[in-house]
C-alpha positions as CSV (number, residue, x, y, z in Angstrom):
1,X,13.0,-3.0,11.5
2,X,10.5,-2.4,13.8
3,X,7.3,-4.4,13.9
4,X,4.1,-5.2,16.5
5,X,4.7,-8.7,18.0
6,X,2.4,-11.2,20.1
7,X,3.6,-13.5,22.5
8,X,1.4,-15.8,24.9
9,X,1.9,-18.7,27.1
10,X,1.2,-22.2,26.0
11,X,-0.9,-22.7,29.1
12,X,-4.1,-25.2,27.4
13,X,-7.4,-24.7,30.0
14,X,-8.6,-27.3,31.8
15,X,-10.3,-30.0,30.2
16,X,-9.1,-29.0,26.8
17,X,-7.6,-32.2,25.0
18,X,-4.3,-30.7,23.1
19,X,-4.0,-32.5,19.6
20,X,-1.3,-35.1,18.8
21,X,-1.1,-32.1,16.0
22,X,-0.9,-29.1,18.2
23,X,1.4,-30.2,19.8
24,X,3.9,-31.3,17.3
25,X,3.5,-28.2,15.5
26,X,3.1,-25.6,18.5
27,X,0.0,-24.5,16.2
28,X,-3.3,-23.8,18.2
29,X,-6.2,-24.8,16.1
30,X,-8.3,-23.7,19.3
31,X,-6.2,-20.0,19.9
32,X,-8.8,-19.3,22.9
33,X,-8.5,-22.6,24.6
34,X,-4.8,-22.4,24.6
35,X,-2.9,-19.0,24.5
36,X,-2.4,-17.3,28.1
37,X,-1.6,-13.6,29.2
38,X,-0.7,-12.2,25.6
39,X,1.6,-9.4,25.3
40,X,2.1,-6.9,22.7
41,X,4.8,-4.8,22.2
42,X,6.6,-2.8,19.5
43,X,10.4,-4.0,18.9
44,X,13.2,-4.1,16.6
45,X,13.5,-7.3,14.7
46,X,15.4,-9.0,11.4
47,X,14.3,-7.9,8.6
48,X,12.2,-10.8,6.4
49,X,14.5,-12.3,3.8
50,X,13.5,-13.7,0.9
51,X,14.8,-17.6,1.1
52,X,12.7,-19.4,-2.1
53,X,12.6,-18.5,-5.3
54,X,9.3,-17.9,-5.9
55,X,8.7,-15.0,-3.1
56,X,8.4,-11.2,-2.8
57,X,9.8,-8.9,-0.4
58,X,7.1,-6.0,0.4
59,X,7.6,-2.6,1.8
60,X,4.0,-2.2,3.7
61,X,2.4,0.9,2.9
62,X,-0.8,0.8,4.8
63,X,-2.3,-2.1,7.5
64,X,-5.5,-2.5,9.1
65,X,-6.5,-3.7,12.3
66,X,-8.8,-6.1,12.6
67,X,-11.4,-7.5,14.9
68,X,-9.2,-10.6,15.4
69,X,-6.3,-8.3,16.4
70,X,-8.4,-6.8,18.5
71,X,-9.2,-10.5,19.9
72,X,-5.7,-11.1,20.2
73,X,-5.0,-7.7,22.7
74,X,-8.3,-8.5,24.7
75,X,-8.4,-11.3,26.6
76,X,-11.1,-13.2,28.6
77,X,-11.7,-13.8,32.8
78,X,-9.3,-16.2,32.9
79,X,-6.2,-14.6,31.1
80,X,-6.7,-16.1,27.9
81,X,-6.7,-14.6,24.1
82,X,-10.2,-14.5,22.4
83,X,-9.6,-15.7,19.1
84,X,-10.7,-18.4,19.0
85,X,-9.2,-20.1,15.4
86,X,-5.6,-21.2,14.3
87,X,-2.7,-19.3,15.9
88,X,0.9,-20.0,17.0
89,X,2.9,-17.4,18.4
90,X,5.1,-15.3,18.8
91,X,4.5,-13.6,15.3
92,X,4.1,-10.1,14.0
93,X,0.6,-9.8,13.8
94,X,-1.2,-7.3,11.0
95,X,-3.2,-9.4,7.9
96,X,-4.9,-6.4,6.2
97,X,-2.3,-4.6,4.0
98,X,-1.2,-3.2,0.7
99,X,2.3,-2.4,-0.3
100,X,5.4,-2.3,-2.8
101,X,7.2,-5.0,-4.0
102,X,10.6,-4.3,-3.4
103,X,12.2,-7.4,-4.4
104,X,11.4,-10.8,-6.4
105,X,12.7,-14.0,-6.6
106,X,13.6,-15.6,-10.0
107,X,10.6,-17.4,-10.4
108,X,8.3,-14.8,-10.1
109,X,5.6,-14.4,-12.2
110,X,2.8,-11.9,-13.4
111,X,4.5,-8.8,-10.4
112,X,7.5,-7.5,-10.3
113,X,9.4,-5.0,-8.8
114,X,7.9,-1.6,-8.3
115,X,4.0,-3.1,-8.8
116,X,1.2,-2.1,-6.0
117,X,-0.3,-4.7,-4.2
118,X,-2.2,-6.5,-1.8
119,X,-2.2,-10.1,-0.7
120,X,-4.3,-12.8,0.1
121,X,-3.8,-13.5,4.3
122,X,-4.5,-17.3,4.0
123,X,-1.7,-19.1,2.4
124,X,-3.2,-22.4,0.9
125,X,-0.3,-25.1,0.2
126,X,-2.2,-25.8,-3.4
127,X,-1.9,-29.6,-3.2
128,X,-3.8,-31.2,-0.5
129,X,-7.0,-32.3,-0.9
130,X,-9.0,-29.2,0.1
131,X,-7.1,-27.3,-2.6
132,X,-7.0,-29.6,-5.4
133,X,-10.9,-29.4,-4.8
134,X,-10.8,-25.7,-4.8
135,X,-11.5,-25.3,-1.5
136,X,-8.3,-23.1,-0.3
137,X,-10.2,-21.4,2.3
138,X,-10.6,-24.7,4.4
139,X,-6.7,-25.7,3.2
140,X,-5.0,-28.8,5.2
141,X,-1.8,-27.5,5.8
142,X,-2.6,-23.6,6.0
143,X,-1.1,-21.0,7.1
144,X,-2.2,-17.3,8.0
145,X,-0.3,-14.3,7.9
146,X,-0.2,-12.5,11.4
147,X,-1.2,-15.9,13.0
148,X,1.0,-18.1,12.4
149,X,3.3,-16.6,10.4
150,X,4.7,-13.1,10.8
151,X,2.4,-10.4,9.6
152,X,2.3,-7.0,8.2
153,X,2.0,-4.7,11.0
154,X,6.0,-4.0,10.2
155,X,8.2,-2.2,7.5
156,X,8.8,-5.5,5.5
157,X,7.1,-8.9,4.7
158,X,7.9,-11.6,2.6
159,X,5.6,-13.6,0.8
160,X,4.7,-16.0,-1.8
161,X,3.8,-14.4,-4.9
162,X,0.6,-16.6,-5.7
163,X,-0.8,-15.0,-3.0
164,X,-0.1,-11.6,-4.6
165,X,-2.7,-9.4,-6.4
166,X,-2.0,-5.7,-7.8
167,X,-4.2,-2.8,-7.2
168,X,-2.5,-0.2,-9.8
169,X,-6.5,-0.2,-10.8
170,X,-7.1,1.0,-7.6
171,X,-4.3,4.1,-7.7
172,X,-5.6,4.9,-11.3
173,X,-9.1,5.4,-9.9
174,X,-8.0,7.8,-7.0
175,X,-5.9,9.3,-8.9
176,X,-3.4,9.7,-5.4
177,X,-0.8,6.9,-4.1
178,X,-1.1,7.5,-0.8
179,X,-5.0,6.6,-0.9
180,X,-4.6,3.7,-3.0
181,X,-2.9,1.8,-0.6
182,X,-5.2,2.8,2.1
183,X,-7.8,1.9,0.0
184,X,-6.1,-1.4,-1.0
185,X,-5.6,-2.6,3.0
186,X,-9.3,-2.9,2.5
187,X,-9.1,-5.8,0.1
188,X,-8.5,-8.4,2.2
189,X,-11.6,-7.8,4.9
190,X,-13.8,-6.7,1.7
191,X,-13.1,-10.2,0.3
192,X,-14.3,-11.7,3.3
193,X,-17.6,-10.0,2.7
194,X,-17.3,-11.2,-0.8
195,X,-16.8,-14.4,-0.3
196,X,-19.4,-15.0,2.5
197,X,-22.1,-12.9,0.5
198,X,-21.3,-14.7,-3.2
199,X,-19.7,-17.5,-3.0
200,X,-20.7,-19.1,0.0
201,X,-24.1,-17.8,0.4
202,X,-24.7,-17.9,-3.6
203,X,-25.3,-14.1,-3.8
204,X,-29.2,-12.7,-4.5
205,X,-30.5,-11.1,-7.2
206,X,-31.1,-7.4,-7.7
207,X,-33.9,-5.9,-5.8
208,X,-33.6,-8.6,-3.0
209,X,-33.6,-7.1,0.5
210,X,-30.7,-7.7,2.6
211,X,-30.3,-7.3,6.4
212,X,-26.8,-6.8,7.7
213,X,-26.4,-7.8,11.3
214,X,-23.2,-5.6,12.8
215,X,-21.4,-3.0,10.7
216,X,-17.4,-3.2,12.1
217,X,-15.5,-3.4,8.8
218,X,-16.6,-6.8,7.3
219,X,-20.0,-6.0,8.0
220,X,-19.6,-2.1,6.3
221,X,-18.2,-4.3,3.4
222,X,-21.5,-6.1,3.4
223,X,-23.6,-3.0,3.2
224,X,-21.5,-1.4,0.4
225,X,-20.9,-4.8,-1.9
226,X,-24.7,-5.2,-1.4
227,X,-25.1,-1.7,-2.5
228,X,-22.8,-3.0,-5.8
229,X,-24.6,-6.0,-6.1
230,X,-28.3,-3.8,-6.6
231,X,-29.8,-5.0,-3.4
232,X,-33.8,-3.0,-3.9
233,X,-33.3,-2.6,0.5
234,X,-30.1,-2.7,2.7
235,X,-31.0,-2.6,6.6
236,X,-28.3,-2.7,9.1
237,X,-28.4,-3.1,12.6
238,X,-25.4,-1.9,14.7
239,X,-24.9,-0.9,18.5
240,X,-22.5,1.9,17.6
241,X,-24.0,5.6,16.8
242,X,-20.4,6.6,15.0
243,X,-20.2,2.8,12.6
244,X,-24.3,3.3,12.1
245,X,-22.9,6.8,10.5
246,X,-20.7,4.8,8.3
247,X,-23.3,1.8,7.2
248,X,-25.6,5.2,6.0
249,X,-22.2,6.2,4.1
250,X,-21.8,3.0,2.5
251,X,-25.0,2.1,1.0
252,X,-27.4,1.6,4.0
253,X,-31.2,2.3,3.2
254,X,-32.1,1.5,6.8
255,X,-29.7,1.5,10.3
256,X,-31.2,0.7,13.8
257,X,-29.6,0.0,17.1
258,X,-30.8,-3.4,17.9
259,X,-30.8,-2.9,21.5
260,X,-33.5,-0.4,21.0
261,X,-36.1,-2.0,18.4
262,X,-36.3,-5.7,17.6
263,X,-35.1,-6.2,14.4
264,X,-37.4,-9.2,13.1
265,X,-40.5,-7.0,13.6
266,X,-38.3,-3.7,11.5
267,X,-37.8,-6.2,9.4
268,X,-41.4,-7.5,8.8
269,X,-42.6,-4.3,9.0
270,X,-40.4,-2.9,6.0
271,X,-41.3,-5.3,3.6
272,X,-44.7,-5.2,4.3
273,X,-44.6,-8.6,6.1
274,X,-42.6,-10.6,3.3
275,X,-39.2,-11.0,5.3
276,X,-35.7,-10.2,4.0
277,X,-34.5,-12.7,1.2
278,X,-30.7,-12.0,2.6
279,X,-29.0,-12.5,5.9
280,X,-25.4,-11.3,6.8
281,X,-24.2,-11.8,10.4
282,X,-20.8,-9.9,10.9
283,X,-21.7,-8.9,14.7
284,X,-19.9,-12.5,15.7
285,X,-22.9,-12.7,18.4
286,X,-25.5,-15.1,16.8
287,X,-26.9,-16.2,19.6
288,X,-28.6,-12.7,19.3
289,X,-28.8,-12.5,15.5
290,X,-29.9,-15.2,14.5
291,X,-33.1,-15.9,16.2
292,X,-33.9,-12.3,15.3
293,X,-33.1,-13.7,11.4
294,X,-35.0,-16.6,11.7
295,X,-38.1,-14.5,12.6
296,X,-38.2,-12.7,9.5
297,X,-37.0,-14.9,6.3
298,X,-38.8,-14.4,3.5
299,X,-39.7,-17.3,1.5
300,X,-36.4,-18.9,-0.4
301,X,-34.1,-16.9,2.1
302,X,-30.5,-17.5,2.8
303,X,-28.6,-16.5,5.8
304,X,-25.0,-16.7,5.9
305,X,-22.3,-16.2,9.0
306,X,-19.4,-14.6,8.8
307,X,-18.9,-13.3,12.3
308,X,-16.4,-15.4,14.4
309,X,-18.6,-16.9,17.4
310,X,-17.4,-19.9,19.4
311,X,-21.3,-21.0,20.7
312,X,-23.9,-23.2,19.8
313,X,-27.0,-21.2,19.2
314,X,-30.5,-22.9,19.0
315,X,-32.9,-22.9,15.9
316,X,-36.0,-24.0,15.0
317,X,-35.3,-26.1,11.8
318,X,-38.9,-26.3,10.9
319,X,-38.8,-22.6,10.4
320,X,-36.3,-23.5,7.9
321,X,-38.2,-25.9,6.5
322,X,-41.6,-24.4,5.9
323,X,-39.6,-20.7,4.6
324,X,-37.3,-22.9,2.2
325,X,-34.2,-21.5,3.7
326,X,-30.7,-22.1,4.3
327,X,-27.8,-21.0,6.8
328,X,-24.1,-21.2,5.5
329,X,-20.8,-20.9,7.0
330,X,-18.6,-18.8,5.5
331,X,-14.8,-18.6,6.1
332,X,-11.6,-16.9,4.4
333,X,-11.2,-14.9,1.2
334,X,-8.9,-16.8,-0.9
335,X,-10.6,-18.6,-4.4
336,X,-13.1,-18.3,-6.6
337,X,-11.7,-15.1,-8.3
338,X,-12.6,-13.0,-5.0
339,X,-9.5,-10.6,-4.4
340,X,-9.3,-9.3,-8.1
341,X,-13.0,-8.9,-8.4
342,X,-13.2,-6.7,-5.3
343,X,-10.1,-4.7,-6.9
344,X,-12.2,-4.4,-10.0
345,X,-15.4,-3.5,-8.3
346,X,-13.7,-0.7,-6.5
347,X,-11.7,0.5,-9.8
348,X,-15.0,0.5,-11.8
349,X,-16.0,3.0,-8.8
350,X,-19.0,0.6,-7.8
351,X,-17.5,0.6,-4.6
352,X,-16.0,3.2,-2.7
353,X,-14.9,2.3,0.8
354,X,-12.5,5.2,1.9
355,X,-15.1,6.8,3.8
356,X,-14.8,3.9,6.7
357,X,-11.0,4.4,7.6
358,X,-11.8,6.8,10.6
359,X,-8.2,6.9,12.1
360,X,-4.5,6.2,11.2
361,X,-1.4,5.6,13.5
362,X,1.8,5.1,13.0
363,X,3.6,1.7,14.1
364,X,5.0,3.6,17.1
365,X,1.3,4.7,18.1
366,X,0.3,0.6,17.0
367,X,-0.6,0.2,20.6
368,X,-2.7,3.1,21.0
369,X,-4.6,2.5,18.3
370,X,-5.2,-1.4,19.3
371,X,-6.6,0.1,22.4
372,X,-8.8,2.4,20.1
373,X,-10.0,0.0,18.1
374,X,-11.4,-2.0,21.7
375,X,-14.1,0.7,21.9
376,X,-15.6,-0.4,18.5
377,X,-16.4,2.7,17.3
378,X,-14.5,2.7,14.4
379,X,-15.0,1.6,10.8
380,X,-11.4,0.4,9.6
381,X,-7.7,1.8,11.9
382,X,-5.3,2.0,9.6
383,X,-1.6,1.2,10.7
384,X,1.5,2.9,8.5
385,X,4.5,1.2,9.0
């Protein structure tokens, strides 16, 4: 079959300490500290096998890019990836898809041949500490699909079906195939959203206002699952004309370009000089974002970042302090009842995010559209294998 692999160079920068870990396992939890001149290229490989009993063998029918793949292609002055989390390569990259289940092992439960799905891209081992805590998201012996293990952007994947969630909800509510699985691909970076806003960051109640700091496709899923959620005022901030479009699509009351106003005092102003009670940052630059936050939290507000940023940034904890406010990290997608309650969301039609797929390639074209998606113009590129 054909599929979209990365390979790098195990070339570590100087002064970065490689891990007793890293390097027994060839596993980079540092991906931008270690992987040198990364090449993509479309190529004929095996097709995935099913080897254990309890896995599934997929027939992708729709992938996404996303920014991380973009943060694989792109690469910084010195040669190296930009990703910055856990990687090991070469793999088939591509962690954003939906599919049919062609095949099952015998101890498959709950799918089965012939079901439409999606699947969770972190694959939490379910017995080390993390997990047995219900943490999988921060999982000890992880894995990730299209970064340490082959991915989706390819005709076949196999997987473990715990990871496994169907969307025939999703085809019932379109009413057309062909959408649903486009529309599925989108469960994985919604859940991301989901998680960060809900679980991580606790959620807010309806009529809370809600600032959303970059609007690429977790941030788009932001705005909309806000929108779900009965946020009274959505404001987004976004440096692209075409996704500021697609953040007044999704749910968006308010969308500025932050380069041209200062967001704190649009912020202040709209709500009369109360402050936003919610924070999302998906731009991945909170060095920028956050001090901008920080200047306009309402009393009891929560901020929470999702956005992939290797930097320190500075705040001012008393402003924390005296505004009864909180920051929280948020990370992964997997838990917590997340995947089937963004499948639900969109089946009830409370969410409806097919108006930010702006393009579709096929895997031949995969490179084209990587180099697309550098422009961040985009909502969501979909790949169909």
């Amino acid at each position: 079959m054909k599929a979209l692999v990365l390979d790098a160079e195990w070339r570590p920068k100087p002064g970065y300490q490689v891990s007793e870990w890293e390097k027994s396992t060839g596993k980079a939890i540092s991906g931008n500290s270690i992987w040198y001149n990364p090449r993509l290229e479309v190529k004929e490989v095996p097709d995935p096998k099913i080897t254990k009993p309890d896995e599934v063998l997929i027939e992708v029918k729709a992938c996404g890019i996303c920014g991380s793949d973009i943060h694989f292609y792109e690469t910084d002055d010195q040669g190296y990836i930009l990703y910055p989390g856990l990687t090991k390569f070469p793999a088939i990259i591509g962690h954003e898809f939906s599919g049919k289940i062609v095949e099952a092992g015998p101890e498959v439960e709950g799918v089965k041949v012939g079901d439409m799905v999606t699947v969770e891209e972190m694959l939490w081992c379910g017995h080390c500490t993390a997990c047995r805590n219900g943490f999988p998201n921060h999982c000890e012996n992880l894995e990730e699909i299209g970064f340490t293990v082959d991915g989706a952007m390819a005709k076949y994947i196999v997987v473990g079906f715990k990871y496994v969630w169907k969307i025939d909800a999703i085809a019932e509510r379109f009413g057309d195939e062909e959408k649903a699985y486009e529309v599925g691909a989108l469960t994985e970076p919604t859940s991301v959203a989901y998680n960060g806003i809900f679980e991580r960051g606790g959620g807010f109640r309806p009529g809370a206002y809600v600032s959303v700091f970059g609007t690429g496709p977790i941030g788009l899923a932001a705005v909309g699952l806000s929108k779900a959620a009965g946020a009274g005022m959505i404001v987004a901030f976004e440096v692209s004309e075409k996704r500021r479009e697609l953040a007044k699509k999704v749910g968006a009351d308010y969308v500025f370009n932050p380069l041209e106003v200062k967001p704190s005092e649009v912020m202040m102003e709209l709500s009369k000089g109360e402050g936003f009670d919610f924070h999302v940052e998906a731009a991945g630059a909170p060095d920028k974002t956050i001090p901008e936050m920080e200047k306009a939290l309402a009393i009891n507000a929560r901020i929470v970042q999702i956005g992939r940023a290797a930097k320190r940034v500075p705040m001012f904890l008393e402003t924390l302090q005296v505004r009864r406010s909180q920051v929280f990290g948020a990370q992964g997608h997997s838990g917590h009842g997340t995947f089937p309650n963004v499948i639900r969301t969109v089946a009830a039609g409370r969410l409806d995010l097919s108006p930010i797929i702006t393009a579709k390639y096929s895997l031949d074209d995969a490179l084209e559209a990587l180099e697309r998606a550098t422009k961040r113009e985009d909502g969501k590129i979909i790949i169909k294998p």
